[in-house]
C-alpha positions as CSV (number, residue, x, y, z in Angstrom):
1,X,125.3,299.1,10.1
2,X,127.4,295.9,9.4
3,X,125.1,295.1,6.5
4,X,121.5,294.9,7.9
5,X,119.0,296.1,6.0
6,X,116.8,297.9,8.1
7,X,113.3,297.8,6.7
8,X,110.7,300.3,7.9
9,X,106.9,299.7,7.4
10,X,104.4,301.8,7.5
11,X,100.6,301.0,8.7
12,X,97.9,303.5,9.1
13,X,95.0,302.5,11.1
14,X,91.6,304.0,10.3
15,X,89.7,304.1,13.8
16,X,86.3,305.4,14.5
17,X,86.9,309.1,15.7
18,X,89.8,310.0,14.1
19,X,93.7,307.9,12.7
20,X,96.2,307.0,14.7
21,X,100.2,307.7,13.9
22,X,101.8,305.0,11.6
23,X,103.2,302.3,13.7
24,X,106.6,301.4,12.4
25,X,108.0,297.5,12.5
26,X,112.1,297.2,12.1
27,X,113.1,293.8,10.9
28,X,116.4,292.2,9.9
29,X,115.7,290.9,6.3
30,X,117.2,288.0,4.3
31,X,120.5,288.6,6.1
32,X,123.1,286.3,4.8
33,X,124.1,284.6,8.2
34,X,123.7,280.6,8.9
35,X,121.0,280.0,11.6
36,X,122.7,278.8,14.5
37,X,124.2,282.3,14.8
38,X,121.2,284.0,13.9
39,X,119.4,281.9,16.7
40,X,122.5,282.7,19.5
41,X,122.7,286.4,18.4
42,X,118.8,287.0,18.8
43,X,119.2,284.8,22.4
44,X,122.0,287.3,23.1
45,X,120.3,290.0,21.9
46,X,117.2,289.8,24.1
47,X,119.0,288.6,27.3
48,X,121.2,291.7,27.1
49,X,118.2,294.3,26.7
50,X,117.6,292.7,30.0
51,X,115.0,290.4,29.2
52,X,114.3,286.8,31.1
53,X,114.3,283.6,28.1
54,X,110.7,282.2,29.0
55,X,110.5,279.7,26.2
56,X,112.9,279.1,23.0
57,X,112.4,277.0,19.7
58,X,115.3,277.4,17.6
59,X,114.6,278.0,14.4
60,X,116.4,275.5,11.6
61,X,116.2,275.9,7.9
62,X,112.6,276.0,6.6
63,X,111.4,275.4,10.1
64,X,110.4,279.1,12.1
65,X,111.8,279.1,15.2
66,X,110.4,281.5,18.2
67,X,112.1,283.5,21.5
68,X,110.0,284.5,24.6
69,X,111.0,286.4,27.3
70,X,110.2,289.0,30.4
71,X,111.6,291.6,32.4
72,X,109.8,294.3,34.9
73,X,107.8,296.8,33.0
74,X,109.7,300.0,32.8
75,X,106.6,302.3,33.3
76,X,105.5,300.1,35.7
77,X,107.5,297.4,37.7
78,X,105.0,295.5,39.0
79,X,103.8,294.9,35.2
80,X,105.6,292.3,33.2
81,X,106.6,293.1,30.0
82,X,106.3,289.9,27.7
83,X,108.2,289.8,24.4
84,X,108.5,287.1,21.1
85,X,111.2,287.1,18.2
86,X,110.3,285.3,15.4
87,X,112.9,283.7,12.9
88,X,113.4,282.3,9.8
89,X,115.8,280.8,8.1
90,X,114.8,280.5,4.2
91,X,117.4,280.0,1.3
92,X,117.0,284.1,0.4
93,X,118.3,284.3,4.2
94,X,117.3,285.6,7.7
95,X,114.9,287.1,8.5
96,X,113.5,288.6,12.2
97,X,110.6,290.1,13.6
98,X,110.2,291.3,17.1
99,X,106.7,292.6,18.6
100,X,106.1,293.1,22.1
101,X,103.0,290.4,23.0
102,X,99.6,291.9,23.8
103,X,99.8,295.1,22.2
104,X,99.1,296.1,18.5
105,X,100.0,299.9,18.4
106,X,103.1,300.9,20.4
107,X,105.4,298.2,18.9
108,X,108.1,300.7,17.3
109,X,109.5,300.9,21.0
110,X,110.8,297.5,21.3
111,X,110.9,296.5,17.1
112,X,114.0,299.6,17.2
113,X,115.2,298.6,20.6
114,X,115.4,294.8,19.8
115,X,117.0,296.5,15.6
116,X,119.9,297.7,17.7
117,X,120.4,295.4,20.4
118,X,121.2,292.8,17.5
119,X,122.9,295.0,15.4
120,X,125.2,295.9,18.5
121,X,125.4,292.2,19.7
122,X,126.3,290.8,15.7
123,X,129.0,293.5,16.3
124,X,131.1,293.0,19.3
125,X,131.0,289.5,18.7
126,X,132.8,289.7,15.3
127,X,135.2,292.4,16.8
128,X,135.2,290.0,19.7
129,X,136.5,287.0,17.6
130,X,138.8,289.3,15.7
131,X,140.3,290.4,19.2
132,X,140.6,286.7,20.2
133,X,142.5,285.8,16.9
134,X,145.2,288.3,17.0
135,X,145.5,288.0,20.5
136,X,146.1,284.2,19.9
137,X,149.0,285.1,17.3
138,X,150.2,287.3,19.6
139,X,149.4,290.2,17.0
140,X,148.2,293.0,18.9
141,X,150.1,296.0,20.3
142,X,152.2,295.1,23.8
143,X,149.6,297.5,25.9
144,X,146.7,295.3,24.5
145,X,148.3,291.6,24.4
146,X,147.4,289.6,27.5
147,X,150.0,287.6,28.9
148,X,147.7,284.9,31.3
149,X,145.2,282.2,32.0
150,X,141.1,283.3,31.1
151,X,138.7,281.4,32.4
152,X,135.3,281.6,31.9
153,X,132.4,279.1,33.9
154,X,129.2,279.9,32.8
155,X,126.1,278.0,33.9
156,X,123.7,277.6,31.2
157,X,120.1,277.8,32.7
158,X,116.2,277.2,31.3
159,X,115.4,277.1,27.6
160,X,118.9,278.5,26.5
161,X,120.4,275.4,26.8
162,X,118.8,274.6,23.4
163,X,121.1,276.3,21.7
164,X,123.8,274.2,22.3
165,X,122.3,270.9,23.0
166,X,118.8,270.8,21.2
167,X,116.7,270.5,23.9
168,X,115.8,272.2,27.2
169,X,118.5,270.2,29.3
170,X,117.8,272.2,32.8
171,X,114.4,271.2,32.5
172,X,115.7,267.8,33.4
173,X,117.1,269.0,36.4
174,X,121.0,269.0,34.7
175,X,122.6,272.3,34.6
176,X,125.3,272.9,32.0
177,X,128.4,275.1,33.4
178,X,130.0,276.0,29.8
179,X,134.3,276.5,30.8
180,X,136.6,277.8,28.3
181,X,140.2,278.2,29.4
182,X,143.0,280.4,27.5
183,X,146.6,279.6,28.1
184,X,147.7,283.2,26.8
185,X,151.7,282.5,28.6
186,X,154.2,280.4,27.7
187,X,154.0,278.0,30.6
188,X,152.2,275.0,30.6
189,X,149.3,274.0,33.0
190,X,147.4,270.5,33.9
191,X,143.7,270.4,35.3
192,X,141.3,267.9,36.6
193,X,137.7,268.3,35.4
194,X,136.7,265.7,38.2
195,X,138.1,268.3,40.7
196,X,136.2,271.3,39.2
197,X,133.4,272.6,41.8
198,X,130.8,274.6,41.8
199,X,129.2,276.2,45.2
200,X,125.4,276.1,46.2
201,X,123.9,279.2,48.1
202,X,123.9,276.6,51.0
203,X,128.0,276.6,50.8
204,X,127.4,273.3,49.9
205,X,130.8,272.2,47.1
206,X,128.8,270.3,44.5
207,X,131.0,268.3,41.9
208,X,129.6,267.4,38.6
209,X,127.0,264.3,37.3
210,X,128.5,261.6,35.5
211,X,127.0,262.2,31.4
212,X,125.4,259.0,32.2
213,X,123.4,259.5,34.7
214,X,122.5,263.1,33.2
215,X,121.6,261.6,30.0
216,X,118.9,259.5,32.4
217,X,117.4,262.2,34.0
218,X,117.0,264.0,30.7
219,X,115.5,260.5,28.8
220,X,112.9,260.7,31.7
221,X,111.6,264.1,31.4
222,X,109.1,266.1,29.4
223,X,109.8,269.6,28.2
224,X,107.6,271.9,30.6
225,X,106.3,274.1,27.4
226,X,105.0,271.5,25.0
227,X,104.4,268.7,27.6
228,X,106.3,266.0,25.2
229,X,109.5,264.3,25.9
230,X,112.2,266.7,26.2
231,X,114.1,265.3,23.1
232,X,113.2,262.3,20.9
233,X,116.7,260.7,20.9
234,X,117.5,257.7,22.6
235,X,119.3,257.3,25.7
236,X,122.6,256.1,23.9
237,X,122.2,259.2,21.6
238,X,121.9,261.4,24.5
239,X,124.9,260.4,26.0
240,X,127.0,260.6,22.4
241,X,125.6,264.7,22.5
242,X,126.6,265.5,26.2
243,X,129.6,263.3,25.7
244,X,130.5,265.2,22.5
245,X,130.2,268.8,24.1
246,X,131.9,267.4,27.7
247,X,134.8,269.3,29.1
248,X,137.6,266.3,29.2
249,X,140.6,268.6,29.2
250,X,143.6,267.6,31.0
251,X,146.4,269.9,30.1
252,X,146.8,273.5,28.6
253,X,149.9,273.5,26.4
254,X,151.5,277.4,26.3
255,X,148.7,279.7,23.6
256,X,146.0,276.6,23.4
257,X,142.4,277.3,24.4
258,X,140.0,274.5,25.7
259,X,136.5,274.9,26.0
260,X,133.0,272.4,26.8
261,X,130.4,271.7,29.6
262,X,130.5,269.9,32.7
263,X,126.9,268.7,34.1
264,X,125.7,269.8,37.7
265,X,122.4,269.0,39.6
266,X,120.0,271.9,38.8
267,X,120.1,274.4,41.8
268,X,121.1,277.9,42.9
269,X,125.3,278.1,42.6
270,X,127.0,280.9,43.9
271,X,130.5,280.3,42.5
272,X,132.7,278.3,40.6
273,X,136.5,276.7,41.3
274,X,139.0,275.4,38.9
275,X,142.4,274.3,40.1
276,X,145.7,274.9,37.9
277,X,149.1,273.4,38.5
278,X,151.8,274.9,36.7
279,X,153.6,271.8,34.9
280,X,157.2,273.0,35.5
281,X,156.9,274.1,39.3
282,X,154.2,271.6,40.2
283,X,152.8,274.8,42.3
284,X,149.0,274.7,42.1
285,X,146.5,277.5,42.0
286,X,142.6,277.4,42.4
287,X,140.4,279.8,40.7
288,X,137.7,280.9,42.0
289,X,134.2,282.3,39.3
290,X,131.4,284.3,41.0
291,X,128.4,284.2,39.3
């Protein structure tokens, strides 16, 4: 299965009154892979077995890095069932272990569940990016090539905004709306980011922060989980990282792709807009994201 090995270990506990079945543990071992996609992949992983991301420390070379999270017990909804990944990144390679928190025997459950999720998640990414590639050169058969603009708004919420900015941004009250735009025709469109939108579950249109003023709200805030500052870069610095992942396109030349964050005020948004004018007819369009 797309090169994992898939190690099995067996522990036999010797209890007063008789043994209890081996408990088996399934780990991703030394997989070649660099961390960053070894932290997004478990992240994916775990939010698509349904699970809630309580608290996230990505891991970076030598340094163990750790995934929380929580959904509704499935024996019992009224139960929460809390989880933890644990990964390393070492110079033999990867290496992951799941265990569901306050339990000892009963892990294999989860450990197998969590084995495939990843597996399955490692998959359709690379078939996903191989998709993307020959769909960009225009290389795949006529009933499979798409011929028009994707967009994708995304808000990034709680401790998975680590992954792409270091530190637990929405804790600050900023909420990143990751965009990516594909021009699959052959026209050519312009866009404002100032006029992008997004709507609150008051109907309220919110537009987004200036990185400035996000960069201060995130300088003055510590990180709920530890209690320290949210990041230990200076305010400059945390302008130069939201200014380098900002979403400053203006125009989509016919097969380009532009992708980034805009910054909103933390709250509850219902849907996104993006407006489009077509270069050549000057006609404009608005798109309109639920979430």
């Amino acid at each position: 299965m797309t090169g994992l090995r898939f190690v099995v270990v067996l522990v036999t506990l010797a209890i007063v009154g008789g043994c209890n079945p081996p408990m088996k543990q399934y780990q991703v071992k030394d997989e070649a892979m660099a961390c960053d996609d070894a932290n997004r992949l478990a992240h994916d992983a775990l939010t698509g077995m349904g699970f809630r991301i309580t608290g996230f420390d990505p891991a970076v070379a030598g340094q163990q890095g750790t995934l929380k999270g929580e959904r509704a017990a499935k024996t019992n909804g009224a139960e929460m069932q809390r989880v933890s990944v644990r990964i390393n990144c070492t110079g033999a390679g990867v290496s992951l272990d799941a265990e569901e928190e306050g339990k000892w025997l009963g892990q294999a459950d989860f450990k197998f569940g969590f084995f495939l999720s990843f597996v399955s998640t490692r998959t359709m990414a690379a078939q996903r990016a191989e998709m993307e590639t020959k769909m960009a050169a225009r290389a795949l058969p006529p009933s499979l090539q798409r011929g028009d603009v994707r967009l994708l708004l995304e808000p990034v919420i709680g401790p998975s905004t680590k992954l792409d900015f270091g530190f637990n941004l929405y804790a600050a009250g900023v909420l990143p709306l990751r965009i990516r735009i594909d021009n699959l025709t052959e026209r050519a469109y312009r866009l404002d980011p100032g006029e992008i939108r997004l709507t609150r579950a008051d109907h309220a249109r919110v537009g987004a922060m200036a990185v400035e003023d996000a960069a201060a709200q995130v300088a003055g805030t510590r990180d709920p989980e530890t209690g320290r500052p949210l990041t230990l870069l200076g305010r400059e610095e945390i302008v130069e990282r939201l200014g380098k992942n900002l979403f400053a396109t203006h125009r989509l030349a016919p097969g380009s792709k532009a992708q980034g964050f805009l910054y909103f005020p933390a709250a509850e948004y219902t849907r996104g807009r993006v407006l489009l004018t077509e270069e050549e007819s000057g006609e404009t369009e608005g798109v309109v994201v639920e979430f």
